[in-house]
C-alpha atoms as one frame of an Amber mdcrd trajectory, in Angstrom:
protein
 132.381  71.542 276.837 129.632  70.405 274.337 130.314  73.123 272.298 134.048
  71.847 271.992 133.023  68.036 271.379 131.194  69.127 268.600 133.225  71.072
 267.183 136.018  68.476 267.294 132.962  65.880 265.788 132.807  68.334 262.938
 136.231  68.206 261.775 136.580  66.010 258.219 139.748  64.343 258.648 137.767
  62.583 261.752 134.662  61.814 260.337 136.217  60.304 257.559 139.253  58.660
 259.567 135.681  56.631 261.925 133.971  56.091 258.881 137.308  53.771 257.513
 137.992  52.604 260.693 134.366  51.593 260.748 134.300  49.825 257.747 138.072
  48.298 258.262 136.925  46.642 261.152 133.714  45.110 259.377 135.357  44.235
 256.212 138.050  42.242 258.048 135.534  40.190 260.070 133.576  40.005 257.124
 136.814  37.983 255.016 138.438  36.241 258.267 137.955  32.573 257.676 138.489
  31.937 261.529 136.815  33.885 264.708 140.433  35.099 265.262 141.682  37.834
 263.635 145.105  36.973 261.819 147.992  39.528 260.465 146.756  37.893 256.578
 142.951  39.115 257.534 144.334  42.759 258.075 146.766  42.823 255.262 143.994
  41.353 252.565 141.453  43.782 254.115 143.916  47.009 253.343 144.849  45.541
 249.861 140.782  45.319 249.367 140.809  49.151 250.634 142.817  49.991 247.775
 140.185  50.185 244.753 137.296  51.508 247.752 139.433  54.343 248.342 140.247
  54.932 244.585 136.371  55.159 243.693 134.970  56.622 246.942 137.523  60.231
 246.504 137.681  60.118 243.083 133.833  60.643 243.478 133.798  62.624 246.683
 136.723  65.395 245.299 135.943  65.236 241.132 133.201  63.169 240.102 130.632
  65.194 242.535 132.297  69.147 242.189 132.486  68.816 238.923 129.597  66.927
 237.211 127.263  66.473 239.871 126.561  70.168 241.567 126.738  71.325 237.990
 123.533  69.735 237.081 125.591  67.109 234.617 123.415  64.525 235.818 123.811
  62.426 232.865 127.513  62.955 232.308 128.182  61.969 236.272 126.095  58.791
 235.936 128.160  57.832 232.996 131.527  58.557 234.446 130.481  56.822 238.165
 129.799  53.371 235.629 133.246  54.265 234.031 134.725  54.661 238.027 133.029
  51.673 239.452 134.095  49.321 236.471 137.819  50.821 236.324 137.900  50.003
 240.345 136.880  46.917 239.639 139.138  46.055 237.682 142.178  47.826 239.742
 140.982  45.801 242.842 141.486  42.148 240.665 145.229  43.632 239.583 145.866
  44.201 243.162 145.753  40.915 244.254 146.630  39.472 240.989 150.222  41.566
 240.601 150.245  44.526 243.335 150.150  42.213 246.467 153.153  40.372 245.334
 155.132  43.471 245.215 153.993  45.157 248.461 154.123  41.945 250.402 155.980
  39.112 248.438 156.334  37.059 251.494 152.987  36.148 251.542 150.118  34.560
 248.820 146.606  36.462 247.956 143.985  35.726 245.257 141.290  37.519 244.417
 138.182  35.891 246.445 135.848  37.496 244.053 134.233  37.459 240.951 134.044
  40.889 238.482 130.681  41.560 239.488 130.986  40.711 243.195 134.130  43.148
 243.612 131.503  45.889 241.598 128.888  45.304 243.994 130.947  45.890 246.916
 132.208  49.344 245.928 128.908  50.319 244.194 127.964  49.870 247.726 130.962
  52.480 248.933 130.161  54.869 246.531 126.601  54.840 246.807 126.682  55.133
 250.909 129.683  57.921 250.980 127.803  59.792 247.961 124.553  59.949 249.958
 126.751  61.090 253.058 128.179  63.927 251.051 124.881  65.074 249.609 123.388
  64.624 253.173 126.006  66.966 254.906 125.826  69.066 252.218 122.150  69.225
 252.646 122.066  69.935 256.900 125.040  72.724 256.107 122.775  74.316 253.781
 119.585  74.279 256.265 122.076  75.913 258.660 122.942  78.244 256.708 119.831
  79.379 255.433 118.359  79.490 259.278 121.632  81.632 259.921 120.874  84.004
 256.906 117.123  83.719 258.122 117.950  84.624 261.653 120.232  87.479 260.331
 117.407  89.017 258.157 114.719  88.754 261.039 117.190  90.793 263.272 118.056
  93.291 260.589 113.966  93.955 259.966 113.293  94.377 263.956 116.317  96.500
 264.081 115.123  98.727 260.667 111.515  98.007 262.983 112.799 100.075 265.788
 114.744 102.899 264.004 111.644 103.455 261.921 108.924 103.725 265.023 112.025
 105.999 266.848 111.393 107.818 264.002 107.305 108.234 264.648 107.718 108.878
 267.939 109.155 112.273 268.684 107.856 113.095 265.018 103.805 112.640 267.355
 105.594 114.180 270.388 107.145 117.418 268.940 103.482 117.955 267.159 101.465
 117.592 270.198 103.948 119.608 272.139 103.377 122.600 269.425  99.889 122.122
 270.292  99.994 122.225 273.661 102.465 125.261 273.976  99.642 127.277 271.190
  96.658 126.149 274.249  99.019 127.382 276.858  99.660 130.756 275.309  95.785
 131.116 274.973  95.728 130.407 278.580  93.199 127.597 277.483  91.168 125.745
 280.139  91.268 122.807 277.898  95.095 122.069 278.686  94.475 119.440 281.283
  92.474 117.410 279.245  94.939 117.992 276.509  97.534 116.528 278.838  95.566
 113.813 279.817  95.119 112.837 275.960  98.579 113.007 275.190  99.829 110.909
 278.330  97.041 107.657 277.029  98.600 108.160 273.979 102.642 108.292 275.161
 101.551 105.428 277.236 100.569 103.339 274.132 103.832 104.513 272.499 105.766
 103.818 275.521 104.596 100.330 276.413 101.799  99.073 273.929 104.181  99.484
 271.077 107.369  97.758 271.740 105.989  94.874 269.923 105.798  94.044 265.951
 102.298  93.865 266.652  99.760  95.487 268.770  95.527  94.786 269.397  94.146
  96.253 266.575  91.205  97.229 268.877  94.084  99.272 271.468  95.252 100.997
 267.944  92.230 102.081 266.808  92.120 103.477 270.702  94.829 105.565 270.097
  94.010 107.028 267.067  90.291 108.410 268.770  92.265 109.651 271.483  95.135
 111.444 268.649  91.536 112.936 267.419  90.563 114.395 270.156  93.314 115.596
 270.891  93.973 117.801 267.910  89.965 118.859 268.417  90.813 120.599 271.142
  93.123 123.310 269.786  90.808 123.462 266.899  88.043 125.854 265.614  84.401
 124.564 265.429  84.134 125.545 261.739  86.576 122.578 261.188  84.706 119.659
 260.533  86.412 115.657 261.469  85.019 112.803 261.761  85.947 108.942 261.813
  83.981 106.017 260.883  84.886 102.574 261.722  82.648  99.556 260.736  83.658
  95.580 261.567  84.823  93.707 264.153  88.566  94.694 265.418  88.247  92.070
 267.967  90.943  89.349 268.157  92.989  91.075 265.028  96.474  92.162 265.398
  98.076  94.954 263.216 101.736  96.360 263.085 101.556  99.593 265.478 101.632
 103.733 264.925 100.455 102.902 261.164  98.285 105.036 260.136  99.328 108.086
 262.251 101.357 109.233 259.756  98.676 109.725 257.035  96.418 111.173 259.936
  98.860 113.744 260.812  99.473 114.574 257.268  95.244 115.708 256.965  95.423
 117.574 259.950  99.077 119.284 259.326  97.675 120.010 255.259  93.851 119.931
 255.512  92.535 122.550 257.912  92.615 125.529 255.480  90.564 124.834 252.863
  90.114 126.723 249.546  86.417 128.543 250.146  85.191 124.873 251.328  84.762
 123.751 255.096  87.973 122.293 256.054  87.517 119.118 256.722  89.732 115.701
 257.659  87.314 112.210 257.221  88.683 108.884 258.346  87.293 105.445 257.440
  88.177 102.510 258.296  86.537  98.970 256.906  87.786  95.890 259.176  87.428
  93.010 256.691  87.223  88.969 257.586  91.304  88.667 256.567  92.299  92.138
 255.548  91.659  96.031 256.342  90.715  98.892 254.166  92.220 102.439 255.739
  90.899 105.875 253.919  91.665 109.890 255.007  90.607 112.432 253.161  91.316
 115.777 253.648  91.048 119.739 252.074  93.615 120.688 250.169  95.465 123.856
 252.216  96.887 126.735 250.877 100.501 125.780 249.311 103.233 127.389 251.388
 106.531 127.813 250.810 108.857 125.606 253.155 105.934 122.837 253.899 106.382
 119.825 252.073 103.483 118.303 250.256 101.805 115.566 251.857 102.296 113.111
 249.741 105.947 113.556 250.716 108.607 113.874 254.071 109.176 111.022 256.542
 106.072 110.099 257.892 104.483 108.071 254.418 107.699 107.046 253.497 108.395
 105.249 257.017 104.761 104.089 256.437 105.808 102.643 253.084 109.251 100.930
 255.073 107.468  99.113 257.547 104.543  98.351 255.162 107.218  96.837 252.633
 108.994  94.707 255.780 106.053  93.660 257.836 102.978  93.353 254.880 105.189
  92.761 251.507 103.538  91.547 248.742 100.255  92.082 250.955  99.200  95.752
 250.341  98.416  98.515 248.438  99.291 102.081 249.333  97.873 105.356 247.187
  98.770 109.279 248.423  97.397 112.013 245.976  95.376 114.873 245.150  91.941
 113.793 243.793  88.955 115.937 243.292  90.305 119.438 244.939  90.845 116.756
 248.024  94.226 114.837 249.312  93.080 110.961 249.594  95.588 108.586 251.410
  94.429 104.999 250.949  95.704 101.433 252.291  94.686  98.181 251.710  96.487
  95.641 253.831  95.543  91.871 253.366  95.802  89.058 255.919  96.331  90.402
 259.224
């Protein structure tokens, strides 16, 4: 029902039939010589509405379209003094010649002087101007909360494609994993298990938000570690360094995953060198600095390099919708090494 009454409130040919009424109703008071209202008082009052409705809509429909949301600022002051002074003037030939023609049974003279009459509908177009721009200015704040509203729903939505995306990417990996422990008849496959339910967990539940603790993050990451340790040689050397306080900071979820899995799916057959996979990560007071580096495998045909595939360029999606203008994202060979770097600033 309120829904209904306002959309019948919004209609134009009501708002401006009130607003006459309105000022009908005023003006007629306003040039009744006696507390009662007398058939002369309405009929001078409508004559008087003559020139008010000639220089309020030519402003509202030509003055304003044309000059004013154009930016001819100058040019629409100059042709409003032209308006006001040419209603003016049609307002003293109203009662002067018009009112004897429209209603020659009765006698009206112009009450006014020049400048009087040019006050009053200076007064009319100033108000209804201000009206317009007003409107004009609450439709455009509802449309740009609309359009804001619209965009917010379209990142959550790209948001959730791109971590469905992550998700059995991690799963299918771990899976391989397991199955290679399980052929080996492994007695590590419980704890393996065990690692990859915390981490579905997190996925599962911890992650349905934008934003997750980035203390819970950094959890799931050790716990990705370990997990690829154990179906892992010794001779493989990883290790993960994290210095700062992740306390209280919040950080968009399943980030850096991507360039972790990339060192371990790349890194682990190095070229006469200990392969190797290091992972720092510097918590800053406002920002955070993420670095893996990793051997550089032998090339094989069918295996992308890791620079490339979905996993860095979902990274560099959800870095662009949730971080953009805020970081800085590097993926190359350097040294004989692959180095993935991210600086993100103001978590």
């Amino acid at each position: 029902m309120k829904d209904r009454v306002f959309q019948i409130l919004q209609q134009r040919w009501l708002q401006h039939l009130a607003f006459w009424a309105l000022s009908f109703y005023v003006l007629t008071r306003h040039f009744a010589y006696e507390e009662e209202i007398h058939k002369v008082d309405l009929i001078y009052t409508l004559l008087f509405h003559l020139s008010l409705w000639l220089a309020v809509y030519l402003n509202l429909l030509l003055l304003i379209p044309r000059l004013l949301r154009s930016n001819r600022i100058i040019l629409y002051l100059f042709s409003v003094a032209i308006e006001l002074a040419g209603a003016s003037v049609f307002n003293w030939l109203t009662f002067q010649y018009l009112a004897d023609w429209l209603f020659p049974g009765y006698y009206f003279i112009s009450y006014f002087e020049f400048w009087d009459i040019l006050q009053y509908i200076l007064v009319y177009v100033g108000l209804t101007t201000l009206l317009k721009l007003s409107k004009g200015w609450f439709q455009l704040q509802r449309q740009e909360k609309r359009i804001s509203r619209l965009e917010r729903q379209k990142v959550e939505a790209e948001l959730k494609a791109l971590k469905a995306q992550i998700d059995p990417h991690f799963l299918f990996n771990s899976l391989n994993s397991l199955y290679s422990l399980a052929l080996e008849r492994s007695g590590r496959v419980p704890e393996a298990l065990l690692r990859l339910s915390e981490c579905m967990r997190y996925m599962l539940y911890d992650c349905r938000k934008n934003m997750v603790s980035l203390e819970k993050e950094l959890e799931y990451i050790r716990n990705y570690i370990e997990l690829q340790k154990l179906r892992l040689e010794t001779t493989v050397s990883i290790s993960m360094k994290v210095s700062g306080e992740p306390e209280g900071k919040q950080i968009a979820p399943l980030l850096f995953i991507p360039f972790i899995e990339n060192a371990f799916k790349h890194g682990l057959k190095g070229k006469g060198q200990l392969p190797s996979v290091a992972i720092a990560i510097q918590i800053e007071e406002k920002g955070l600095h993420f670095l893996v580096e990793n051997t550089l495998g032998e090339e094989r045909v069918g295996i992308p390099a890791p620079s490339h595939g979905i996993g860095l360029k979902n990274v560099r999606q959800r870095l662009q919708l949730l971080y953009p203008n805020r970081f800085q994202m590097l993926a190359a060979p350097l040294d004989g090494r692959f180095r993935a770097e991210l600086q993100i600033e103001k978590l």
